[in-house]
Short mmCIF file of the C-alpha atoms (twelve columns), coordinates in Angstrom:
data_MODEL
# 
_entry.id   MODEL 
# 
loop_
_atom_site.group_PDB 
_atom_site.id 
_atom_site.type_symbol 
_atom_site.label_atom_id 
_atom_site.label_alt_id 
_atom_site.label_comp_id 
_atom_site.label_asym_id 
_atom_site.label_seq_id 
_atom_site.Cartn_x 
_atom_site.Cartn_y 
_atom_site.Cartn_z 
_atom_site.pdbx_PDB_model_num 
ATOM 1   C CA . UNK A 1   19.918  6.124   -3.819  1 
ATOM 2   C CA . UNK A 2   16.721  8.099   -3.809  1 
ATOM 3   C CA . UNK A 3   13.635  6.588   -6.543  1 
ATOM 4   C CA . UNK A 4   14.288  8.523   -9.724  1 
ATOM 5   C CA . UNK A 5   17.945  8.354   -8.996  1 
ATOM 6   C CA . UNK A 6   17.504  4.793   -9.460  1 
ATOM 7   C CA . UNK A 7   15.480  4.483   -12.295 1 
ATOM 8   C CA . UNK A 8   18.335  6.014   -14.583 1 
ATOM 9   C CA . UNK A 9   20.408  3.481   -12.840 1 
ATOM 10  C CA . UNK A 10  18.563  0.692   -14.114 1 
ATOM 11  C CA . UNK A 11  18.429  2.249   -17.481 1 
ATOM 12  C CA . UNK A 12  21.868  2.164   -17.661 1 
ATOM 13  C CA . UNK A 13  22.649  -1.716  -15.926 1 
ATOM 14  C CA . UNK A 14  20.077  -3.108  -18.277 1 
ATOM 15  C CA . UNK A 15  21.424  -1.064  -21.143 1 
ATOM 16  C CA . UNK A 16  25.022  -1.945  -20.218 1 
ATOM 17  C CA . UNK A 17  24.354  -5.959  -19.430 1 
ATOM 18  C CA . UNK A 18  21.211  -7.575  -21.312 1 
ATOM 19  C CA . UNK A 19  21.594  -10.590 -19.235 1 
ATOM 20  C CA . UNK A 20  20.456  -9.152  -15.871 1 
ATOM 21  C CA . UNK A 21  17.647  -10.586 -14.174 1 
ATOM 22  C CA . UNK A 22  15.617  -7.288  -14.175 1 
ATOM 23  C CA . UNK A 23  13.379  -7.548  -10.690 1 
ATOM 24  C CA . UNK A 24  13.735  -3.808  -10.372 1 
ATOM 25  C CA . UNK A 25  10.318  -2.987  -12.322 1 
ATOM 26  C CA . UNK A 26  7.791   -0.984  -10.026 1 
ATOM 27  C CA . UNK A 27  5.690   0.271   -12.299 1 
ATOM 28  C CA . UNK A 28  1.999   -2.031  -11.905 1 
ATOM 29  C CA . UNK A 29  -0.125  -0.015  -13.759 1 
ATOM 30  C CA . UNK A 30  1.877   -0.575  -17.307 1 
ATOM 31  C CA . UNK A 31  2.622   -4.367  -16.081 1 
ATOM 32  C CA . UNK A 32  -0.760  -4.836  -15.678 1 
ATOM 33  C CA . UNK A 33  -2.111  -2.642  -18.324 1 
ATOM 34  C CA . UNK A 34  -4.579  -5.182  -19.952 1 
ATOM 35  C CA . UNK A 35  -6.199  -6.086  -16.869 1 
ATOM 36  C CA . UNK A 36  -6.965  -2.808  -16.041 1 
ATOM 37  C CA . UNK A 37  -11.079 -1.579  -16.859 1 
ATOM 38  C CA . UNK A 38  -11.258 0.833   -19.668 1 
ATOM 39  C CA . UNK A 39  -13.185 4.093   -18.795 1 
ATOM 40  C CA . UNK A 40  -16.978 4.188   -19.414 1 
ATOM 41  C CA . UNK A 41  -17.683 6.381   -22.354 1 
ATOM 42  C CA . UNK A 42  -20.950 7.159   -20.476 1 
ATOM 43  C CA . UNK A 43  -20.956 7.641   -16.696 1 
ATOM 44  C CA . UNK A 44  -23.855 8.227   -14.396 1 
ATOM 45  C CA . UNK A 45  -24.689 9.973   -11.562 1 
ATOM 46  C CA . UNK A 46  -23.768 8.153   -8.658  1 
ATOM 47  C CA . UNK A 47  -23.955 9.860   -4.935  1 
ATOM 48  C CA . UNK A 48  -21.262 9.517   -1.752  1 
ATOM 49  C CA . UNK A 49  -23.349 7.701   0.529   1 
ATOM 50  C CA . UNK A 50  -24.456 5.028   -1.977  1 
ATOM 51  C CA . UNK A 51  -20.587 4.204   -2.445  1 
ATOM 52  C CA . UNK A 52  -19.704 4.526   0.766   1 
ATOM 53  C CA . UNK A 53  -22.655 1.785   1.567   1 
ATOM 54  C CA . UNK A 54  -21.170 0.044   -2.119  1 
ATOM 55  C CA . UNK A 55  -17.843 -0.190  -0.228  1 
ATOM 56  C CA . UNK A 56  -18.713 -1.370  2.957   1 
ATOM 57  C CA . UNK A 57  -20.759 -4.590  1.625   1 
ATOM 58  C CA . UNK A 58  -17.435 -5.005  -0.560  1 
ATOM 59  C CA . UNK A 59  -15.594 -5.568  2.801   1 
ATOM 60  C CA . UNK A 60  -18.316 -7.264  4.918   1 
ATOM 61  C CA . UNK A 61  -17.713 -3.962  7.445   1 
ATOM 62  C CA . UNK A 62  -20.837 -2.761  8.922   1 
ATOM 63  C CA . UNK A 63  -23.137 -0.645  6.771   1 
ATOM 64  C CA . UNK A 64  -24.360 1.535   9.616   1 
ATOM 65  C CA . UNK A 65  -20.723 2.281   9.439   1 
ATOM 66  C CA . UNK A 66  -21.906 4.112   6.175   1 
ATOM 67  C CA . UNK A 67  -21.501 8.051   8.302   1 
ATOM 68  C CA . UNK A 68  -17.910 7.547   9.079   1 
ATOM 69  C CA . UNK A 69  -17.050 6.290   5.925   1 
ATOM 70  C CA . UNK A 70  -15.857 9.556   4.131   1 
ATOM 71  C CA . UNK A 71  -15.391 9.299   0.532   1 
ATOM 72  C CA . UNK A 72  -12.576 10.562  -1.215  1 
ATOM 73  C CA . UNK A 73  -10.068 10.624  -4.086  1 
ATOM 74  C CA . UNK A 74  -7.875  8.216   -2.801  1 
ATOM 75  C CA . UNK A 75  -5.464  7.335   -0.231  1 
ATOM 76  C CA . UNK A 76  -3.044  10.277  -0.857  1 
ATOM 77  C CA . UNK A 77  -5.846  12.695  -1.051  1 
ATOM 78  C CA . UNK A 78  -7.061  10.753  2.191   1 
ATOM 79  C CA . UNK A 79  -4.035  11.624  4.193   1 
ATOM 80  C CA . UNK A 80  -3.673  14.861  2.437   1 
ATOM 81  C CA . UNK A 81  -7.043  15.735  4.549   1 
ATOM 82  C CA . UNK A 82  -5.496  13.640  7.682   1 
ATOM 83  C CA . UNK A 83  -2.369  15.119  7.763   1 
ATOM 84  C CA . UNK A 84  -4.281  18.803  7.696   1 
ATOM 85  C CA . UNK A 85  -6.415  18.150  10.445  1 
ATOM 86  C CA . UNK A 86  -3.564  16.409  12.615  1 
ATOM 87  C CA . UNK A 87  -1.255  20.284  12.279  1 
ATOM 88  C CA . UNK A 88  -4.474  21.921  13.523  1 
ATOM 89  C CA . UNK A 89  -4.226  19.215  16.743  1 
ATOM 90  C CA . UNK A 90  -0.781  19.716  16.875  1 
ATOM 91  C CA . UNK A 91  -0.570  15.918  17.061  1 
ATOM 92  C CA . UNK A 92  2.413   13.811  17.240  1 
ATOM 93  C CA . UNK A 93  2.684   11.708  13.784  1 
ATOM 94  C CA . UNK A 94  4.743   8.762   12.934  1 
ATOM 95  C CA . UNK A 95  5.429   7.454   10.259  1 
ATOM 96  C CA . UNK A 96  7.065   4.285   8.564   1 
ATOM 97  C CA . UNK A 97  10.473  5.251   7.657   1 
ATOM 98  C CA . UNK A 98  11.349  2.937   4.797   1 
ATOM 99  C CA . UNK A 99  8.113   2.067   3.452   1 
ATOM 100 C CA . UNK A 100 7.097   5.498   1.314   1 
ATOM 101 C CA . UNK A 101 8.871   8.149   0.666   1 
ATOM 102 C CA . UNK A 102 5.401   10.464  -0.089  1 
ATOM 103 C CA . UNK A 103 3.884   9.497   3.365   1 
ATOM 104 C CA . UNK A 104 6.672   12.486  4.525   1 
ATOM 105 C CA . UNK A 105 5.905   14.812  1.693   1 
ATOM 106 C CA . UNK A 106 2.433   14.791  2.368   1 
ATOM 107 C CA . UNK A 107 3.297   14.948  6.324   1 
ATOM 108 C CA . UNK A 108 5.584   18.154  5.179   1 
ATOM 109 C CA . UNK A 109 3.338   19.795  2.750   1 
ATOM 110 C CA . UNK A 110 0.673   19.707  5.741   1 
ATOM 111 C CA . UNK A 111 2.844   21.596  8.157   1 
ATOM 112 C CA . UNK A 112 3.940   18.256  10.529  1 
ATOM 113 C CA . UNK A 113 7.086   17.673  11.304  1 
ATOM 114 C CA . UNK A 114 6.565   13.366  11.551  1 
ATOM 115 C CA . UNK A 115 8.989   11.380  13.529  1 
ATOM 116 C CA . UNK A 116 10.133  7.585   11.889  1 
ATOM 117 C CA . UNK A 117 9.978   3.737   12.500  1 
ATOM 118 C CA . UNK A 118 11.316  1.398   11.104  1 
ATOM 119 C CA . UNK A 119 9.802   -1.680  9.310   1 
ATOM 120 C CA . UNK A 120 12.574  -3.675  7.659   1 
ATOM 121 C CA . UNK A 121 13.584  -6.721  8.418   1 
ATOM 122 C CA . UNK A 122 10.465  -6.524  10.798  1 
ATOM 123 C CA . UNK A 123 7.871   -3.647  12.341  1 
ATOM 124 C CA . UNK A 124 9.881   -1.845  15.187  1 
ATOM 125 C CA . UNK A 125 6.893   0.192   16.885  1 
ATOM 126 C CA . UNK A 126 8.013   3.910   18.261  1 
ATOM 127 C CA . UNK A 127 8.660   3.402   21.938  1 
ATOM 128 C CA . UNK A 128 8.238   7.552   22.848  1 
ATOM 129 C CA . UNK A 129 6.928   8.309   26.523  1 
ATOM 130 C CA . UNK A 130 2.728   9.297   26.396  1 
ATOM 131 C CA . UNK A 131 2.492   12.576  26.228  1 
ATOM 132 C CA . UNK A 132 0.007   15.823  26.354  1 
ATOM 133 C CA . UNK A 133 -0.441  15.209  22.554  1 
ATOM 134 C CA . UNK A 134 -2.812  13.518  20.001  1 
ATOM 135 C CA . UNK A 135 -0.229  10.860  18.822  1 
ATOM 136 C CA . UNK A 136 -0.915  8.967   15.417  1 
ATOM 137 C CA . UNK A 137 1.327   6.046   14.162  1 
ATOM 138 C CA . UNK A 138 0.533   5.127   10.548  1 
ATOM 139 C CA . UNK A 139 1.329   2.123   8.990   1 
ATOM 140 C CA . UNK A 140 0.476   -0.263  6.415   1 
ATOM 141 C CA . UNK A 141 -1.461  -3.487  6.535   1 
ATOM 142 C CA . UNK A 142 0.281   -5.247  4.175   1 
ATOM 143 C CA . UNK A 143 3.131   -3.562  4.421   1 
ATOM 144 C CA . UNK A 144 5.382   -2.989  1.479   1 
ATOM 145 C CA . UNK A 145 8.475   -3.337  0.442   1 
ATOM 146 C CA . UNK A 146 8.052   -5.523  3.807   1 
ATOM 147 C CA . UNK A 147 6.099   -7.972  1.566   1 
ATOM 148 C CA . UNK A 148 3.196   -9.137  3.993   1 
ATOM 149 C CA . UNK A 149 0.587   -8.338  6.493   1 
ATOM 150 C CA . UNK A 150 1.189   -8.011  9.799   1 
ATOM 151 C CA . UNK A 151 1.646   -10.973 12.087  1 
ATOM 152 C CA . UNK A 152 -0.441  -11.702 15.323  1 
ATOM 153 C CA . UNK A 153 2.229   -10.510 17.630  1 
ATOM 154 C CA . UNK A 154 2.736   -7.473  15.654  1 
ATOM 155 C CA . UNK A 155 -1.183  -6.360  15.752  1 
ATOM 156 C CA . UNK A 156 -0.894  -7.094  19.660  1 
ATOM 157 C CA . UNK A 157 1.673   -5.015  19.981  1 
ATOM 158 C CA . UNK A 158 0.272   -1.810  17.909  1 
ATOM 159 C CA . UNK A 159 -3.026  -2.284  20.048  1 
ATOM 160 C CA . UNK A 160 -0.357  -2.486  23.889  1 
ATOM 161 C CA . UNK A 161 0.235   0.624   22.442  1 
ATOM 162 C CA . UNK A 162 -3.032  2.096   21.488  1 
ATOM 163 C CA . UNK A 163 -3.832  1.261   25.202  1 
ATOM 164 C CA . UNK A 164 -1.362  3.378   27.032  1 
ATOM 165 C CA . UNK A 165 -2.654  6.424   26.051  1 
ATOM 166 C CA . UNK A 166 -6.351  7.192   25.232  1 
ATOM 167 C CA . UNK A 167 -4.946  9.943   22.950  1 
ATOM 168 C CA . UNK A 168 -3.406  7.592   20.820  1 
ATOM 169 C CA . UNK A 169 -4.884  6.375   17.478  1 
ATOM 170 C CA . UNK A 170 -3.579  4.377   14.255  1 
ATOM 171 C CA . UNK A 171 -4.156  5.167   10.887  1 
ATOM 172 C CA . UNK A 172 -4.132  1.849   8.626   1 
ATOM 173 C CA . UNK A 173 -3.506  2.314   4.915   1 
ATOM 174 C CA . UNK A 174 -4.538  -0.735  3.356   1 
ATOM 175 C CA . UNK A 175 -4.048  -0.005  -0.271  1 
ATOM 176 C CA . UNK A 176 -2.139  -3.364  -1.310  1 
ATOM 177 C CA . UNK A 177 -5.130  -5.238  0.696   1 
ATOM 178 C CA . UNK A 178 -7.034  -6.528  -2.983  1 
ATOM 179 C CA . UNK A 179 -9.160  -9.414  -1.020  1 
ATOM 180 C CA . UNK A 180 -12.447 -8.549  0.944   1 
ATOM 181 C CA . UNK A 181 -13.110 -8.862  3.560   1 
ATOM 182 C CA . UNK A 182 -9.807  -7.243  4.927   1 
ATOM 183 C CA . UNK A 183 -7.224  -8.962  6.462   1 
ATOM 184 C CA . UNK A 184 -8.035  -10.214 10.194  1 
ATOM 185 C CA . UNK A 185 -5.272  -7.725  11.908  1 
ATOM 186 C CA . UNK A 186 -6.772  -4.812  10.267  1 
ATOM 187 C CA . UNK A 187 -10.334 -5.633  11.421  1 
ATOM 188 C CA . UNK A 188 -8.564  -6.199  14.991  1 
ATOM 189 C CA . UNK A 189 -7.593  -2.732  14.370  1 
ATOM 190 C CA . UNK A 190 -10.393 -1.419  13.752  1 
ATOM 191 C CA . UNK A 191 -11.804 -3.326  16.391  1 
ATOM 192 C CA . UNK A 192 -10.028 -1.107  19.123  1 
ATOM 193 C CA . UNK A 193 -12.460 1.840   17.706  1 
ATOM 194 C CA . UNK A 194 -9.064  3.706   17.815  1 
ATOM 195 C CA . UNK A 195 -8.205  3.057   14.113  1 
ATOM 196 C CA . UNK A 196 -8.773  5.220   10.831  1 
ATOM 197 C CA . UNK A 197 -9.026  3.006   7.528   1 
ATOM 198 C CA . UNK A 198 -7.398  4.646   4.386   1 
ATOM 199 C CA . UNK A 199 -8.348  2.229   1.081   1 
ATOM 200 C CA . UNK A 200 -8.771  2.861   -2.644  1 
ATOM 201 C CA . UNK A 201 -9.384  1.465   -6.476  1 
ATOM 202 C CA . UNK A 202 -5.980  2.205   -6.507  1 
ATOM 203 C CA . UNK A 203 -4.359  -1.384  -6.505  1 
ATOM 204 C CA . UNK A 204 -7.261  -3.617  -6.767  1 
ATOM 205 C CA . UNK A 205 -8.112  -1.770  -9.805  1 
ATOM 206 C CA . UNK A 206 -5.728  -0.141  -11.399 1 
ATOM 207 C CA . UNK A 207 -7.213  3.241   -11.385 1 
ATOM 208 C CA . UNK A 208 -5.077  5.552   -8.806  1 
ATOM 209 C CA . UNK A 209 -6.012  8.960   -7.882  1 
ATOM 210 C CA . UNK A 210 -9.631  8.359   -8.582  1 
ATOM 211 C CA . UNK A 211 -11.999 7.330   -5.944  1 
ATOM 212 C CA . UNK A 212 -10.915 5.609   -2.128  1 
ATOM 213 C CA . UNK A 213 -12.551 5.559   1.334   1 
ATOM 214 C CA . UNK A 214 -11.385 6.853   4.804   1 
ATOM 215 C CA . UNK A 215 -13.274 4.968   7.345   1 
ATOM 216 C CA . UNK A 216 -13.142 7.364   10.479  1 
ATOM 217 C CA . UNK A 217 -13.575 6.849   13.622  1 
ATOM 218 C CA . UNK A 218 -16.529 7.072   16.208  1 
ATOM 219 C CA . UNK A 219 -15.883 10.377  17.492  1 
ATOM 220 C CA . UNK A 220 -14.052 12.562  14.504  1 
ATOM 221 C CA . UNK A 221 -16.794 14.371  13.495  1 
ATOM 222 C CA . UNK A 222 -14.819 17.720  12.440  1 
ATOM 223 C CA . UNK A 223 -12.590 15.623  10.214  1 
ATOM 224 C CA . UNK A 224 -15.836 14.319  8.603   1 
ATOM 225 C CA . UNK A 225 -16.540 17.863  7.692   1 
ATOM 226 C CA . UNK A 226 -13.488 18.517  6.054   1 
ATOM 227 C CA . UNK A 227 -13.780 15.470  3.769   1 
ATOM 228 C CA . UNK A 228 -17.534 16.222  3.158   1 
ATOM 229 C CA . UNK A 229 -15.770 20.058  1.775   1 
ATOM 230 C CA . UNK A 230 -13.810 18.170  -0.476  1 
ATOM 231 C CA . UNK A 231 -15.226 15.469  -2.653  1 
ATOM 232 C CA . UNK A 232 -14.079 13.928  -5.560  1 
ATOM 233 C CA . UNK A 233 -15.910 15.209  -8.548  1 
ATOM 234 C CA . UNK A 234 -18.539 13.857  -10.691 1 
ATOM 235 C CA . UNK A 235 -16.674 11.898  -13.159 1 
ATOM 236 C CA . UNK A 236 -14.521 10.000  -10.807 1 
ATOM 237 C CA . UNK A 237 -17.932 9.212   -8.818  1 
ATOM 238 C CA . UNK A 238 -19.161 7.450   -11.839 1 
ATOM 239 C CA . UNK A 239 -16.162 6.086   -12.367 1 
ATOM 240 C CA . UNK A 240 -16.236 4.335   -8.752  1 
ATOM 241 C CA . UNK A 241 -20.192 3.183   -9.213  1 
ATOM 242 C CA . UNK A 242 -18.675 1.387   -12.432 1 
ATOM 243 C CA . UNK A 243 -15.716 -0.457  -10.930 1 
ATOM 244 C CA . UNK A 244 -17.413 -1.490  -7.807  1 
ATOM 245 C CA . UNK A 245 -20.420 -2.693  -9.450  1 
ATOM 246 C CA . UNK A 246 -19.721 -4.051  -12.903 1 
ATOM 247 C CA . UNK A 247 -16.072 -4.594  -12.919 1 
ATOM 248 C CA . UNK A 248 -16.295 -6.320  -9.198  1 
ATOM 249 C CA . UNK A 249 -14.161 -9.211  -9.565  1 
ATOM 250 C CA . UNK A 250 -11.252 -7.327  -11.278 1 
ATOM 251 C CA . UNK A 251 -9.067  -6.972  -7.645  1 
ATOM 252 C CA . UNK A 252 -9.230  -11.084 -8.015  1 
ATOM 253 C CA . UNK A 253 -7.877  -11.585 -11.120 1 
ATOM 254 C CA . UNK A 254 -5.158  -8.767  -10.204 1 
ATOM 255 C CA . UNK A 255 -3.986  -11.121 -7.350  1 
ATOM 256 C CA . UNK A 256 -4.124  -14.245 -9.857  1 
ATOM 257 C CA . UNK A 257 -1.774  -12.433 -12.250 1 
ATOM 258 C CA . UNK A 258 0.607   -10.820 -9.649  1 
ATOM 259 C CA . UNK A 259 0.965   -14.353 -7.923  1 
ATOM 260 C CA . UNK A 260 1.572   -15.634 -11.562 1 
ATOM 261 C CA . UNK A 261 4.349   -13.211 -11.738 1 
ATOM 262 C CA . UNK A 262 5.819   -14.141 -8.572  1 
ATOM 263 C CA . UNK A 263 6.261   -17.672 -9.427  1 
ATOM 264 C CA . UNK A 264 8.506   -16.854 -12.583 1 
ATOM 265 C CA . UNK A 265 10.339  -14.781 -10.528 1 
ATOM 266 C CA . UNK A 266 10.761  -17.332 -7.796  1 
ATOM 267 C CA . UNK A 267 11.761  -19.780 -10.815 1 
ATOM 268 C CA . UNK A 268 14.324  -18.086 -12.223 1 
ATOM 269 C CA . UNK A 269 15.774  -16.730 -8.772  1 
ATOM 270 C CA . UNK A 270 19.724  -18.665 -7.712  1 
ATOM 271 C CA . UNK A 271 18.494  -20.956 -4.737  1 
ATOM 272 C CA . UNK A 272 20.511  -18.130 -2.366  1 
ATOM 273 C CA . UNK A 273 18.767  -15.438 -3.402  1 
ATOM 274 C CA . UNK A 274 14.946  -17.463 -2.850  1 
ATOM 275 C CA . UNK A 275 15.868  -18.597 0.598   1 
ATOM 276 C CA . UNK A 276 16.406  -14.676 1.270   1 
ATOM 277 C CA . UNK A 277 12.897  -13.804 0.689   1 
ATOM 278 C CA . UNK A 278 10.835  -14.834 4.276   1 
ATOM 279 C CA . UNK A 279 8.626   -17.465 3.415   1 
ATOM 280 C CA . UNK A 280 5.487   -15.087 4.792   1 
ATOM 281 C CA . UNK A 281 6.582   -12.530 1.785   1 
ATOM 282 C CA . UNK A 282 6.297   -15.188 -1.313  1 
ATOM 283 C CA . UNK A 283 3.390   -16.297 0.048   1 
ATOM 284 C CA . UNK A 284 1.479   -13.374 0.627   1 
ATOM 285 C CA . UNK A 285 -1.363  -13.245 -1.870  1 
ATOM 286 C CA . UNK A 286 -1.155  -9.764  -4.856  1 
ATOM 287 C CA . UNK A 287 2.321   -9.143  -3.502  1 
ATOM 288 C CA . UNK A 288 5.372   -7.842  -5.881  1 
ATOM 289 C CA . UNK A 289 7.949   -7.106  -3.514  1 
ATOM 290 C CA . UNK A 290 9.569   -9.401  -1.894  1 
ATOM 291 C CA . UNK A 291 12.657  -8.281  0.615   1 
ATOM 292 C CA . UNK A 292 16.067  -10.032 0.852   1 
ATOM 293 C CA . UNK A 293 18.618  -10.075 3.083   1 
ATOM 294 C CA . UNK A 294 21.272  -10.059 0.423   1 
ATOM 295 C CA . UNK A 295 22.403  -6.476  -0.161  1 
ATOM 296 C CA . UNK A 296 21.596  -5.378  -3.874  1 
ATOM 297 C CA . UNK A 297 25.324  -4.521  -5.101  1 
ATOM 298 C CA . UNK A 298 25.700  -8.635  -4.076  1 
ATOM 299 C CA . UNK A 299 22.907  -9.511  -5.951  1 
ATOM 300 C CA . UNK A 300 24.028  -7.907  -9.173  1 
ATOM 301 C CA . UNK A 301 27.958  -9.256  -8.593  1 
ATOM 302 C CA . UNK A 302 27.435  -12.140 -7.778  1 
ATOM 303 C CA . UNK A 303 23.895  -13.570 -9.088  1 
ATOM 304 C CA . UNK A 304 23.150  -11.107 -12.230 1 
ATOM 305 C CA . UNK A 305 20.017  -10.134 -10.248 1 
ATOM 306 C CA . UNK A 306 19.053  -6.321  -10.611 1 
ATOM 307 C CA . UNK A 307 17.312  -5.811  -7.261  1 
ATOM 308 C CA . UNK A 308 16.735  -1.937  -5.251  1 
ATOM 309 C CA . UNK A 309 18.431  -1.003  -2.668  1 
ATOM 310 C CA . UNK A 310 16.261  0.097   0.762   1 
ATOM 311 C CA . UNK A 311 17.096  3.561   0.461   1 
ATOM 312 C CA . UNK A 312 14.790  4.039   -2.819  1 
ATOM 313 C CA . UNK A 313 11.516  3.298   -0.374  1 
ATOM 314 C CA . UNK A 314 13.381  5.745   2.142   1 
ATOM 315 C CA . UNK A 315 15.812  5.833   5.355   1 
ATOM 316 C CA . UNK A 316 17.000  2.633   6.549   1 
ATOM 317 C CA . UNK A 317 20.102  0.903   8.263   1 
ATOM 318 C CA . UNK A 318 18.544  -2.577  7.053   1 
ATOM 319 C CA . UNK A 319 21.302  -4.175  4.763   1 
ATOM 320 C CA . UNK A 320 19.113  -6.084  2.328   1 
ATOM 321 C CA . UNK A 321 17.463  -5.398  -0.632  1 
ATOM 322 C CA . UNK A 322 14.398  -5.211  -3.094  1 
ATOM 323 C CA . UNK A 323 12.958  -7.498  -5.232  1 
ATOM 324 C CA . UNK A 324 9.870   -6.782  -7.546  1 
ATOM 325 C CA . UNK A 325 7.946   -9.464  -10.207 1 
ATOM 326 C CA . UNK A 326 6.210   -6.458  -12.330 1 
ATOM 327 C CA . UNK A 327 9.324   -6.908  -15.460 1 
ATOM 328 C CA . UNK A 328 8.279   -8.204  -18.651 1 
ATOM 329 C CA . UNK A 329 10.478  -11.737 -18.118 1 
ATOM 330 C CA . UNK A 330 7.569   -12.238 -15.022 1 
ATOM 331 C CA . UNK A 331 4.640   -11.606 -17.740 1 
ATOM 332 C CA . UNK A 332 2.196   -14.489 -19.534 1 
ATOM 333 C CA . UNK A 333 3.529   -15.830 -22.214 1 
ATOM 334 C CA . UNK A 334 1.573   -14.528 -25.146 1 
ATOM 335 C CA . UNK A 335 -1.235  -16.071 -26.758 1 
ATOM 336 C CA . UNK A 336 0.290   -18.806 -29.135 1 
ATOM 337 C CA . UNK A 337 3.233   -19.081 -27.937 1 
ATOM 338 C CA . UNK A 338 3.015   -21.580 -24.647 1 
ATOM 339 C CA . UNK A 339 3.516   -25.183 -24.202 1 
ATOM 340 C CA . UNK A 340 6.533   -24.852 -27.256 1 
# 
């Protein structure tokens, strides 16, 4: 069952049974909505290189880092410029096959045809003979629906496989990563100098499709050029100076709220259904999905819990299921109205 298909299958279970747990909600921006900074009514000028320099101080990442870190319109416009460059290599691309179904319509829209891996119940890298090729494995750090950030072992294992070919490189989108500095696997990552960092205001603050960073790596110089062609414009510029200056501390109160949420949901789980959820997923600060090894049909028989099936974050032979804490029975309690 493919994303919108779903959607009008909630509708109608919700519709149909008022009593069903709804942790089927995806939507963050509207379950979020008053957290999110309103638009400046007057924006200033602000240039590339002074938010690129903003950005890296944000993340403790070196600011003579400042050249390689390409400024653009977010992390879909990011890999819409990737993916571009990568047909004109002819490089090899994988690409998380249950994570996002968009990575592959970007991949598509560029001309690539990407190969899969999975990531549910756990990270299963590609295990392809080196080739001739470029070869470029992207994944997510943390990784969602998966819940978490990658583990020690897995991080050692993407950089065994960095190392077997020196024509190999990783591209890291760390959009659900709302702490700074980033989390110590991707700077291990990055580490390798073999890594491109895709990041945005998307998540932290609420604002998608408006300003993000790629961080490139030493030697990709011609791909710096094609972001440098393409900037965001002067609005969204503004915009950026504005949330990474005066609205600074909004990512942290995002993560306060969304780990609010996910102790209501964790509340009013069955006891079957929370010890299906790894422990590393509920306690993975910011996160709203939380994977369980109960498929999702089970979960609405049996426990009145309306969860997603895999299949709506794309293909997967994984037999669990979805949960999310972004429905209105996760929110506050309105003003007034606790400790009744």
């Amino acid at each position: 069952m493919r994303f919108e298909e779903f959607q009008e299958f909630r509708q109608r279970q919700l519709g149909a049974s008022p009593m069903l747990l709804d942790a089927a909600e995806t939507n963050v921006y509207r379950a979020l909505a008053p957290t999110r900074p309103e638009a400046p009514t007057d924006i200033s000028t602000a240039h590339r290189c002074d938010l690129a320099r903003a950005w890296l101080r944000r993340f403790e990442l070196p600011e003579e880092w400042s050249g390689r870190a390409m400024v653009c319109r977010g992390v879909r416009h990011g890999l819409e410029v990737v993916f571009e460059w990568l047909r004109a290599l002819r490089a090899r691309v994988w690409l998380p096959g249950d994570v996002y179904p968009v990575y592959f319509e970007l991949a598509r829209a560029a001309g690539l045809a990407p190969a899969s891996y999975p990531t549910l119940p756990a990270p299963a890298l590609p295990r392809s003979p080196v080739d001739h090729r470029p070869e470029y494995l992207l994944l997510a750090n943390p990784s969602k629906p998966l819940g978490r950030y990658l583990s020690d072992d897995e991080c050692a294992a993407v950089i065994a496989w960095l190392r077997e070919s020196p024509r190999r490189r990783v591209l890291i989108d760390s959009v659900y990563d709302l702490k700074a500095p980033f989390a110590p696997g991707t700077r291990r990552l990055l580490d390798t100098g073999c890594a491109v960092l895709l990041h945005s205001v998307t998540k932290g603050w609420l604002w998608p499709r408006t300003f993000g960073v790629v961080l490139l790596g030493p030697a990709q110089t011609e791909l710096a050029e094609a972001f440098r062609a393409d900037p965001p414009s002067p609005a969204q510029l503004g915009l950026a100076d504005r949330l990474l200056t005066e609205h600074s501390d909004v990512p942290r109160h995002v993560v306060d709220e969304l780990t609010a949420r996910a102790e209501r949901l964790f509340e009013r789980l069955p006891d079957d259904v929370f010890k299906a959820i790894p422990t590393a997923s509920r306690t993975c600060p910011g996160n709203y999905f939380f994977p369980a090894e109960i498929p999702a049909e089970t979960l609405q028989r049996e426990y009145g819990v309306l969860a997603m099936p895999v299949s709506v974050f794309g293909e997967s032979t994984w037999p669990g299921s979805i949960l999310t804490s972004l429905a209105d029975a996760f929110a506050p309690a309105p003003a007034g109205t606790r400790n009744r």
